[in-house]
C-alpha atoms as a printed R data frame, in Angstrom:
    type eleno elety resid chain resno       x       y       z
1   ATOM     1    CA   UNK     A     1   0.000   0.000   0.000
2   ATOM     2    CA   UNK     A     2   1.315   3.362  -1.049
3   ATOM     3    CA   UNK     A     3   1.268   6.939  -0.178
4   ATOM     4    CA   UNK     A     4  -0.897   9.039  -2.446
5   ATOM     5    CA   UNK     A     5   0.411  12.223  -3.330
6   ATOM     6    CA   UNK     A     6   0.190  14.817  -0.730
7   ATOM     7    CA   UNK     A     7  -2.394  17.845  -1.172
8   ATOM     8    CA   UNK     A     8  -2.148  19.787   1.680
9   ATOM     9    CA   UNK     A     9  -1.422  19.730   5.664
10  ATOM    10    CA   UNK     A    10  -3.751  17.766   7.552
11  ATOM    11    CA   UNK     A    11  -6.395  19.725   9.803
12  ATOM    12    CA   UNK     A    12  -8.029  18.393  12.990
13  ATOM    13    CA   UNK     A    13 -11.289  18.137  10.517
14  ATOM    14    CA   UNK     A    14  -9.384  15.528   8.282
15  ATOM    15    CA   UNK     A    15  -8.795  13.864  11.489
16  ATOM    16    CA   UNK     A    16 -12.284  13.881  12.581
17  ATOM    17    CA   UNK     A    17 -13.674  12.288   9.392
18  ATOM    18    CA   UNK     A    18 -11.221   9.213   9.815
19  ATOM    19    CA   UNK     A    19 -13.452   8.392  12.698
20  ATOM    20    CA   UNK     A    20 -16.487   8.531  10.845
21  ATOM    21    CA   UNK     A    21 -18.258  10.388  13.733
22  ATOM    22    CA   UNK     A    22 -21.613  10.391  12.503
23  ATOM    23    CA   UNK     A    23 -21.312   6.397  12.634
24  ATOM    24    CA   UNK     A    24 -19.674   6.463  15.536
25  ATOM    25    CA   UNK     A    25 -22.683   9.034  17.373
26  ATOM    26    CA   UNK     A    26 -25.233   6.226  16.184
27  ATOM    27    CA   UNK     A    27 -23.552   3.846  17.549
28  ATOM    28    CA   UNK     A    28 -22.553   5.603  21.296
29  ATOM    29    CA   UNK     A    29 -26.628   5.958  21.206
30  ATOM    30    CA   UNK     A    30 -27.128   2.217  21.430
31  ATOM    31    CA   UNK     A    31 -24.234   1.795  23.159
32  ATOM    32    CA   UNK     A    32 -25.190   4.416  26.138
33  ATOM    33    CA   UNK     A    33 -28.808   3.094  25.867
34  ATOM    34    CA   UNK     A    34 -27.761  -0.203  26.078
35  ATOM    35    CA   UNK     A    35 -26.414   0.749  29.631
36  ATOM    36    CA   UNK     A    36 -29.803   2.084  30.442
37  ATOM    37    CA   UNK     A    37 -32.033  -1.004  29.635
38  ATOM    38    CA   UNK     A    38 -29.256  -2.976  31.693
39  ATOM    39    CA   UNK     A    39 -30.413  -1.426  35.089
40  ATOM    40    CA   UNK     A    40 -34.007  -0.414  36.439
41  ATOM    41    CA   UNK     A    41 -31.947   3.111  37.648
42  ATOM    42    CA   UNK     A    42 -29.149   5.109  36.510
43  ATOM    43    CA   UNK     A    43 -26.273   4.080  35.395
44  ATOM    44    CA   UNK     A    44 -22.869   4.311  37.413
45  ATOM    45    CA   UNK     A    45 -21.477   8.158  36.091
46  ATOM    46    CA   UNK     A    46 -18.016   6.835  35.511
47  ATOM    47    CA   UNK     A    47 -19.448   3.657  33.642
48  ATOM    48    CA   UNK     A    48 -21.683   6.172  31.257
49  ATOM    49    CA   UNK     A    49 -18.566   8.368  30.615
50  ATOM    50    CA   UNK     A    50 -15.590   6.166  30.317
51  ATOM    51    CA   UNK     A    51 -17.084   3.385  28.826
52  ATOM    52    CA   UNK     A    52 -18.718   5.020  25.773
53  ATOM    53    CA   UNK     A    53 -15.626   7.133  25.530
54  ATOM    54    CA   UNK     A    54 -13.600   3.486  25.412
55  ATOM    55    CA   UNK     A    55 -16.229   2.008  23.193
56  ATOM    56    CA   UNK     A    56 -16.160   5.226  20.426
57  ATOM    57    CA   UNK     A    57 -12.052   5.561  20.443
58  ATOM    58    CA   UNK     A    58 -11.920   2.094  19.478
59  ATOM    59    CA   UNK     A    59 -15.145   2.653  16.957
60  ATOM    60    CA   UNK     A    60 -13.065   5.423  15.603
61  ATOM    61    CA   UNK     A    61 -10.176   3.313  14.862
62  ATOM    62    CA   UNK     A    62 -12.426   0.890  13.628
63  ATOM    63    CA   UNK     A    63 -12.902   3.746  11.273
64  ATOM    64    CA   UNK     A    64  -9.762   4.812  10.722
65  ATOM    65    CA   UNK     A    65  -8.148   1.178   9.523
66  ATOM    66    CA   UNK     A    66 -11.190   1.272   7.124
67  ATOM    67    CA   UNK     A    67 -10.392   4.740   5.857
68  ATOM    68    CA   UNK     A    68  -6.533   3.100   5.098
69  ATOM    69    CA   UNK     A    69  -7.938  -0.276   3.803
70  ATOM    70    CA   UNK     A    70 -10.292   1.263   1.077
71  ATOM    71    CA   UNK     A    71  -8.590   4.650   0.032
72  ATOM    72    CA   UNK     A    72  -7.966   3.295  -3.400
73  ATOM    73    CA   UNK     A    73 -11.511   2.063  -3.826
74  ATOM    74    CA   UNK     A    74 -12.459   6.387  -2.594
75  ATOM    75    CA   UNK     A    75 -10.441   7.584  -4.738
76  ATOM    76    CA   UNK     A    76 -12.911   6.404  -7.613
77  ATOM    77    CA   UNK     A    77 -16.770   6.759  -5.778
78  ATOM    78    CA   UNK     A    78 -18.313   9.989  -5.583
79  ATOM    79    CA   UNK     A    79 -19.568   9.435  -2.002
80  ATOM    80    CA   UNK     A    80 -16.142   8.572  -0.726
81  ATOM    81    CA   UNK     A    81 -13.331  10.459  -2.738
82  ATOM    82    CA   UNK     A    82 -12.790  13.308  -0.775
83  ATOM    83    CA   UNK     A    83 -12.118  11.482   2.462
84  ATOM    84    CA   UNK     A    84  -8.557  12.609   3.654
85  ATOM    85    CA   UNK     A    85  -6.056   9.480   2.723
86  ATOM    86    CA   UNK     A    86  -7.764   9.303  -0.740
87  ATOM    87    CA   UNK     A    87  -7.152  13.283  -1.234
88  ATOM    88    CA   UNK     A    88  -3.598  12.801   0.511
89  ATOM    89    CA   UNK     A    89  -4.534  15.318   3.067
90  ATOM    90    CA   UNK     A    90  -3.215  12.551   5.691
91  ATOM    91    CA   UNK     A    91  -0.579   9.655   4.666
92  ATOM    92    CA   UNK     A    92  -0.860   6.383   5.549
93  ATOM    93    CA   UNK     A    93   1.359   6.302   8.318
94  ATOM    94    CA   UNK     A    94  -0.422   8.833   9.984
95  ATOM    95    CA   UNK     A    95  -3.224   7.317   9.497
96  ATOM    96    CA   UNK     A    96  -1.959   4.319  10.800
97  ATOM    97    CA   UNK     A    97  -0.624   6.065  14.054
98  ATOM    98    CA   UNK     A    98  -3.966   7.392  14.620
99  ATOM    99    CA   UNK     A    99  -5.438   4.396  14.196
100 ATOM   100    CA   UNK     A   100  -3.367   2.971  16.931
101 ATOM   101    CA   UNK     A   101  -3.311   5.282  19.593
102 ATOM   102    CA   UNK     A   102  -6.951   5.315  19.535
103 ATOM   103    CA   UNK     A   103  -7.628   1.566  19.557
104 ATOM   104    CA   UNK     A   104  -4.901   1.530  22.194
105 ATOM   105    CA   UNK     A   105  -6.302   4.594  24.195
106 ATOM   106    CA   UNK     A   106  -9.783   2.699  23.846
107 ATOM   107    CA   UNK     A   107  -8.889  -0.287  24.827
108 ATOM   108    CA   UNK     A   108  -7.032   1.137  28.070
109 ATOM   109    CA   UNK     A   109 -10.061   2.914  29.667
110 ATOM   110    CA   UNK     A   110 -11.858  -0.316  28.957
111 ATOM   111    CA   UNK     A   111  -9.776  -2.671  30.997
112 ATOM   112    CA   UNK     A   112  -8.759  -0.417  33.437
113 ATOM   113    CA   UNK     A   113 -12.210   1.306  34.432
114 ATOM   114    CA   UNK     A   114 -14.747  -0.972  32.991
115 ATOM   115    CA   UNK     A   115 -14.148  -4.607  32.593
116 ATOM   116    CA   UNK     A   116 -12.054  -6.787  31.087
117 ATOM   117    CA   UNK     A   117 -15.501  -8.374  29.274
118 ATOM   118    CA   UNK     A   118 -16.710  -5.413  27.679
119 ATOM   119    CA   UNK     A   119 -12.652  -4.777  26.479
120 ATOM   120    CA   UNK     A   120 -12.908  -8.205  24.760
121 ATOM   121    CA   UNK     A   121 -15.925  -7.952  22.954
122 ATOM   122    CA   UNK     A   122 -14.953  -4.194  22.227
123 ATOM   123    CA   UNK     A   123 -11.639  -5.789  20.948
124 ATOM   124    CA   UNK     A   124 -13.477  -8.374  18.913
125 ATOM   125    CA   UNK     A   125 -15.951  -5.900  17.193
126 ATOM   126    CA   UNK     A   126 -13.272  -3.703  16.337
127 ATOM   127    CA   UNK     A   127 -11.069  -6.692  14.174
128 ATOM   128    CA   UNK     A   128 -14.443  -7.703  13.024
129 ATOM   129    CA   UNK     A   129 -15.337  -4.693  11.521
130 ATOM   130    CA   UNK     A   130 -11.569  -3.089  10.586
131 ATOM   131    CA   UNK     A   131  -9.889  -6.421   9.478
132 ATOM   132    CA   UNK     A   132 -12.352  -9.204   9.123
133 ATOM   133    CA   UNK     A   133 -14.898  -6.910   7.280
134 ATOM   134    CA   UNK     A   134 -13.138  -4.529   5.740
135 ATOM   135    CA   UNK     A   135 -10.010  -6.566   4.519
136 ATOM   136    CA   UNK     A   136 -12.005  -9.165   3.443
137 ATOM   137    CA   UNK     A   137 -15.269  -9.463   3.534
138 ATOM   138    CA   UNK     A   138 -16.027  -6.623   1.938
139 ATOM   139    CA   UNK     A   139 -14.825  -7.676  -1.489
140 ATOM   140    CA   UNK     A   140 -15.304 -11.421  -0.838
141 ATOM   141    CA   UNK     A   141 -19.387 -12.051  -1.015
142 ATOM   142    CA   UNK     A   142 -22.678 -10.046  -1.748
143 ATOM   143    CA   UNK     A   143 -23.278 -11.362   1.473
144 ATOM   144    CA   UNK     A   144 -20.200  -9.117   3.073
145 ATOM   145    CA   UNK     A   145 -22.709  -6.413   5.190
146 ATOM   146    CA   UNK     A   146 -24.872  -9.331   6.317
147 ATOM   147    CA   UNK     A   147 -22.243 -11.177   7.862
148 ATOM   148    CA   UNK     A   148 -20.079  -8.216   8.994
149 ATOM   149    CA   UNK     A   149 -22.929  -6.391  10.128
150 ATOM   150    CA   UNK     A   150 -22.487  -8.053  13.687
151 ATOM   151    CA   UNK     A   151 -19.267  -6.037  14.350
152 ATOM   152    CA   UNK     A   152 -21.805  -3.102  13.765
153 ATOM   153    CA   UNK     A   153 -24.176  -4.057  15.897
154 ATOM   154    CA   UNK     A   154 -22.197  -4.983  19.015
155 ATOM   155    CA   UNK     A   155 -22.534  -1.111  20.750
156 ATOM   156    CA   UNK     A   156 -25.288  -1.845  22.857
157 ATOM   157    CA   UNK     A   157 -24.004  -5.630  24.003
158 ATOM   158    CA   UNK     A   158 -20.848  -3.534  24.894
159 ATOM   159    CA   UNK     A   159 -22.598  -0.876  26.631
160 ATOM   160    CA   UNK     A   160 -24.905  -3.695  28.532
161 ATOM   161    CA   UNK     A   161 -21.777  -5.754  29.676
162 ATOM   162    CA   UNK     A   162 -19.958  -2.126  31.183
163 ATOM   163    CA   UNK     A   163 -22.684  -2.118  33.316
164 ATOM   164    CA   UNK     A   164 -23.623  -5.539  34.222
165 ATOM   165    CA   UNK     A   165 -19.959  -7.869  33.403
166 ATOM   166    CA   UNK     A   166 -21.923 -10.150  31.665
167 ATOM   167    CA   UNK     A   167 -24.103 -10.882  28.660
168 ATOM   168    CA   UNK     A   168 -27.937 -11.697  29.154
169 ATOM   169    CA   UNK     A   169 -30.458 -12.758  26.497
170 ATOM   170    CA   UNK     A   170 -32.010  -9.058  26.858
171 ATOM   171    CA   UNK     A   171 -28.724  -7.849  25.638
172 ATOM   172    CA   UNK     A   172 -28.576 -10.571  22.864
173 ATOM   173    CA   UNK     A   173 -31.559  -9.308  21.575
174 ATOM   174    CA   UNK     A   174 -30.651  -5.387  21.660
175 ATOM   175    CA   UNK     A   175 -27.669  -7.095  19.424
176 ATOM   176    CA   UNK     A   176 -30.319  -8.558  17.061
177 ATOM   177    CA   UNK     A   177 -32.423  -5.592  16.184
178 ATOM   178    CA   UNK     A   178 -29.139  -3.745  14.802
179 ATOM   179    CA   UNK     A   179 -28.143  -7.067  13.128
180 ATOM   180    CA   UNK     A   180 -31.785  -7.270  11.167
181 ATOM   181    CA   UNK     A   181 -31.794  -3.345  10.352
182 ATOM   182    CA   UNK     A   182 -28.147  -3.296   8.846
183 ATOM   183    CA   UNK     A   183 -28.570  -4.855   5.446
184 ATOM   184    CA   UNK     A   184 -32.161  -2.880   4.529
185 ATOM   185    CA   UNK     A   185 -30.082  -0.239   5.530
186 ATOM   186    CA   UNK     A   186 -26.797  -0.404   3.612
187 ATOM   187    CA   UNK     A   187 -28.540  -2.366   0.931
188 ATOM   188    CA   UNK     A   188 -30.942   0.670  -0.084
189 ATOM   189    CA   UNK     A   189 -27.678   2.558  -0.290
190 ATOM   190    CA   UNK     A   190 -26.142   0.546  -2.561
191 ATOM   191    CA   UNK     A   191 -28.816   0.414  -5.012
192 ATOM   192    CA   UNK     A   192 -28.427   4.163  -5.116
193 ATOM   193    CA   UNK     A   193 -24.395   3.657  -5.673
194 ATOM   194    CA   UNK     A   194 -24.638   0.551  -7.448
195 ATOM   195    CA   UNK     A   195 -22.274   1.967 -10.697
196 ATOM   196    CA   UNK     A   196 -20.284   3.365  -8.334
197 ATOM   197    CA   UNK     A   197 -19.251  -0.017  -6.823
198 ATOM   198    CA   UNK     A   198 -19.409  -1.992  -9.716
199 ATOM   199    CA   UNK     A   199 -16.707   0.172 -11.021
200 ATOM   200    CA   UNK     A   200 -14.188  -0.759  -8.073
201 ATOM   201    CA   UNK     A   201 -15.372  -4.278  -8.032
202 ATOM   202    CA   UNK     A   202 -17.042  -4.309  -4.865
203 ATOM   203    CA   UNK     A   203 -19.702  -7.622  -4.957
204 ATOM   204    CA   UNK     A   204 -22.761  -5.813  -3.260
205 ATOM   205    CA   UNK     A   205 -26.241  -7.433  -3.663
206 ATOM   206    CA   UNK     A   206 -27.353  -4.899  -6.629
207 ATOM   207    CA   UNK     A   207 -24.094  -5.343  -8.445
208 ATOM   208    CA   UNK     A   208 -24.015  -9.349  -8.295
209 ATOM   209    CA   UNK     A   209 -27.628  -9.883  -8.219
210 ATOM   210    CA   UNK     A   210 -29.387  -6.873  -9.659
211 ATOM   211    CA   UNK     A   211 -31.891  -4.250  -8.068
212 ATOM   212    CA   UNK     A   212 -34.858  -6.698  -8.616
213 ATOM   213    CA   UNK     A   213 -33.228  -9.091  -6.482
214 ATOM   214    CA   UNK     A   214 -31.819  -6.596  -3.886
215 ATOM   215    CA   UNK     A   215 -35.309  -4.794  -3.540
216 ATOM   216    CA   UNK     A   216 -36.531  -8.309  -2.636
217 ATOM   217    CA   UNK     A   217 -34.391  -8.803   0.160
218 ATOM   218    CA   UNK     A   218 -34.805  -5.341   1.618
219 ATOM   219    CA   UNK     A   219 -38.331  -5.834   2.000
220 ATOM   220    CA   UNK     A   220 -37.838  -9.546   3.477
221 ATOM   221    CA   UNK     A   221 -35.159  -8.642   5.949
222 ATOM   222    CA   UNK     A   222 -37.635  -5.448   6.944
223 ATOM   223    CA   UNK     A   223 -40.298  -8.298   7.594
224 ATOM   224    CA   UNK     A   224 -37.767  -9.667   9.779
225 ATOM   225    CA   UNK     A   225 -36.601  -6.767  11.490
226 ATOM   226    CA   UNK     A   226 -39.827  -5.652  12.009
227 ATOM   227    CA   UNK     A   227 -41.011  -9.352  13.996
228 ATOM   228    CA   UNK     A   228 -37.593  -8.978  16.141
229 ATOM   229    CA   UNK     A   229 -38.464  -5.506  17.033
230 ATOM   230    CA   UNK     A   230 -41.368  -7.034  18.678
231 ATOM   231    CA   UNK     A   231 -39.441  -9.838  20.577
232 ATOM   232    CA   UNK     A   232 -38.916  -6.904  23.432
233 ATOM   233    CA   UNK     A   233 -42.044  -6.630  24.291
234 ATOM   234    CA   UNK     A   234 -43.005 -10.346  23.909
235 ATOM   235    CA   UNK     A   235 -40.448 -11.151  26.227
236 ATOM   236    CA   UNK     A   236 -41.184  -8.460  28.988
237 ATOM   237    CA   UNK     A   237 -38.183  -6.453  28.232
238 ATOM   238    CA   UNK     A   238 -39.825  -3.204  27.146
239 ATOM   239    CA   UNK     A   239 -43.785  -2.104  27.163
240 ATOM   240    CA   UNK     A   240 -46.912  -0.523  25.737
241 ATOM   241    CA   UNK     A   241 -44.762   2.953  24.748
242 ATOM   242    CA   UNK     A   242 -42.096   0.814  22.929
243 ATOM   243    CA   UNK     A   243 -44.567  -1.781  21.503
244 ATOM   244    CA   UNK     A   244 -46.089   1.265  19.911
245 ATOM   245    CA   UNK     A   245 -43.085   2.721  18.630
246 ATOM   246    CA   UNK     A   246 -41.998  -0.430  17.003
247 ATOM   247    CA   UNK     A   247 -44.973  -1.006  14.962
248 ATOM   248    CA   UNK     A   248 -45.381   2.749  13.814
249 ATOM   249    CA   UNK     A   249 -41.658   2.889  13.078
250 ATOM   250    CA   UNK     A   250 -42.021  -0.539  11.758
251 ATOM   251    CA   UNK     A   251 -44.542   0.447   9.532
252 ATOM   252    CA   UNK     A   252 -42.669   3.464   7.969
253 ATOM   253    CA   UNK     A   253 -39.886   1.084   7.119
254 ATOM   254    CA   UNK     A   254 -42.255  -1.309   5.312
255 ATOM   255    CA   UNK     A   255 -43.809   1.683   3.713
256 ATOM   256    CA   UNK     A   256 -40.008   2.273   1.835
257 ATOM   257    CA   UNK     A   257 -39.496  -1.401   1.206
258 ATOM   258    CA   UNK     A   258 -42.587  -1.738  -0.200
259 ATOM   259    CA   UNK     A   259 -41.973   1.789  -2.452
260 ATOM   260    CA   UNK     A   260 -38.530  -0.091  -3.590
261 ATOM   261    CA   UNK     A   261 -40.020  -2.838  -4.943
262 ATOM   262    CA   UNK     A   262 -43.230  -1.019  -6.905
263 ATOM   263    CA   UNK     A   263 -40.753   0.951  -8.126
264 ATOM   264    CA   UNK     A   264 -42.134   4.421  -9.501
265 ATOM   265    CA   UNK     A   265 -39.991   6.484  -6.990
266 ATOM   266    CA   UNK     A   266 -36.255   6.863  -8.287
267 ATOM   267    CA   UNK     A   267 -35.519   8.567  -4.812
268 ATOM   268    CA   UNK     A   268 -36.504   5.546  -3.111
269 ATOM   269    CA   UNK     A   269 -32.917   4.178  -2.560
270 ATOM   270    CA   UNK     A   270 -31.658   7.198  -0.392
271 ATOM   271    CA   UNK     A   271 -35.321   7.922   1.096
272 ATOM   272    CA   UNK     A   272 -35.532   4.280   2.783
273 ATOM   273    CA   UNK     A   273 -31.580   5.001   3.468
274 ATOM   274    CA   UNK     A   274 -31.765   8.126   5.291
275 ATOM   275    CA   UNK     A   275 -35.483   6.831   7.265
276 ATOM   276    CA   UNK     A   276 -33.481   3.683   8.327
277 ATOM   277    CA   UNK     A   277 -31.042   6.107  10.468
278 ATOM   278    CA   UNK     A   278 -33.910   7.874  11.554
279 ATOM   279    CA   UNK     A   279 -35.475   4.762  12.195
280 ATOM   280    CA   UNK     A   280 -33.360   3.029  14.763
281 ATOM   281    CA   UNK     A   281 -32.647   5.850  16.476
282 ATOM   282    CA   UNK     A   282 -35.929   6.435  17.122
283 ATOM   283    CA   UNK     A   283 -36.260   2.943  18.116
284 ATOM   284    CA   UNK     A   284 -33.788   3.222  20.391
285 ATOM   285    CA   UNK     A   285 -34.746   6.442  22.245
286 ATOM   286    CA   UNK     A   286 -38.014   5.060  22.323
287 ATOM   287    CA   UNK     A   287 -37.134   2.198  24.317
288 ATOM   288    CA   UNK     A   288 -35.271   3.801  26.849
289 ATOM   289    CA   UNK     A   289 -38.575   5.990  27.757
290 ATOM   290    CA   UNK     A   290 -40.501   3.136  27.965
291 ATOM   291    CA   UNK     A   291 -38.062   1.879  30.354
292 ATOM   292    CA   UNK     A   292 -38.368   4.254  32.775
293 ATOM   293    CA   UNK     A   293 -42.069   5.381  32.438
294 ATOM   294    CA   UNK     A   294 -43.224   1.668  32.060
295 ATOM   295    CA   UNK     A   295 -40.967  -0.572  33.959
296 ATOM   296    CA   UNK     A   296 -42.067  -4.082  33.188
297 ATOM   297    CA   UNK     A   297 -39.074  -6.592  34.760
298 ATOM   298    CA   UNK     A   298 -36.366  -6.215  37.026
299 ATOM   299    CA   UNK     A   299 -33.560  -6.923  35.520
């Protein structure tokens, strides 16, 4: 891996980006919330603040390796090419430093003021995602986000096992609900970018199997996401406000699948893309409310 050329001195912006922080915000949400929905109070102040600070350093590297791994696929995809390796605003080896002080920094407060369980899994998520995904994953299957996706949904497990040191079937299931929502949601995206990564040779569903075929599985794996979404209530973890929220916010995410497939909207792609953030963060807010107003278990 080489060095493209150099277009300017790095800024703490350039810096920022590496870490993907808008990813890594999404994922401190179910991460922090995942603390909440481990205990029937509050959560220990040091456990809130130094293990989602742990958790999104090492998300960041996470970030960062992927950043390094993919700059020549940037270089060539509208989305992606002004990222700051593929413009050579930062090299690869400082890149690579950043990468590593962060992980390391991350991985530090973990074991040292959390738990050595939550480091693990934090550990594991992180190679998952940087290495295992990214590396080679990514351009091994169309089935590369569906497998990977668990790396991405680990933040709330990890925030869960902060609190508690150990992992329940409540937390399991927090785990699940990300794992269901990740390929409607990166899938919808890549029918919008589907050129785009069929000119680096990246095997996403649309590109290997066509849009028809993609469309199809968006709106199946919805089905499924929206049935798991329901599993909290059926099982006594959540109540009446979140069993609501599910099935309105379920329905708005069928609504987009369902638009996908009939096929008369060409914004489609992005609009189920950009609801499916909305979406589980809703989800996720909403459950924590519930929570507290309509405590249904002690956990």
């Amino acid at each position: 891996m080489t060095d493209v050329q150099q277009t300017g001195a790095a800024t703490w912006r350039d810096y920022k980006e590496l870490t993907k922080p808008n990813v890594v915000l999404l994922m401190i949400l179910t991460s922090a919330i995942g603390m909440f929905m481990a205990v029937p109070g509050m959560v220990p102040l040091h456990v809130l603040i130094l293990g989602n600070l742990g958790i999104a350093l090492c998300a960041g590297s996470a970030a960062a390796v992927n950043h390094l791994v993919d700059q020549h696929v940037d270089e060539k995809m509208a989305r992606t090419h002004n990222r700051p390796i593929a413009q050579g605003r930062v090299s690869n080896a400082q890149a690579a430093l950043f990468a590593a002080v962060m992980g390391a920094l991350g991985m530090g407060i973990l074991f040292v003021w959390i738990n050595a369980l939550t480091a693990w899994l934090t550990l594991a998520s992180l190679v998952g995602y940087a290495f295992i995904y990214t590396m080679f994953l990514k351009r091994a299957t169309p089935q590369n986000i569906v497998i990977g996706g668990l790396a991405g949904a680990a933040p709330p497990l990890l925030g869960w096992t902060a609190v508690t040191g150990e992992v329940t079937g409540h937390a399991l299931l927090l785990v699940l609900i990300i794992f269901a929502w990740t390929p409607p949601h990166f899938w919808a995206l890549a029918i919008h970018r589907r050129e785009e990564y069929a000119a680096v040779e990246i095997p996403m569903l649309p590109v290997t199997h066509g849009v028809a075929f993609t469309k199809l599985h968006i709106l199946l794996y919805t089905i499924l996401m929206f049935l798991i979404t329901l599993l909290p209530f059926a099982t006594r973890m959540s109540g009446p406000l979140y069993l609501l929220g599910a099935v309105v916010l379920g329905g708005g995410f069928l609504y987009w699948a369902i638009e996908l497939i009939r096929g008369k909207n060409p914004n489609a792609p992005m609009e189920t893309f950009k609801y499916s953030i909305v979406y589980l963060m809703s989800l996720f807010v909403i459950m924590l409310a519930d929570h507290y107003l309509f405590p249904v278990s002690t956990l």
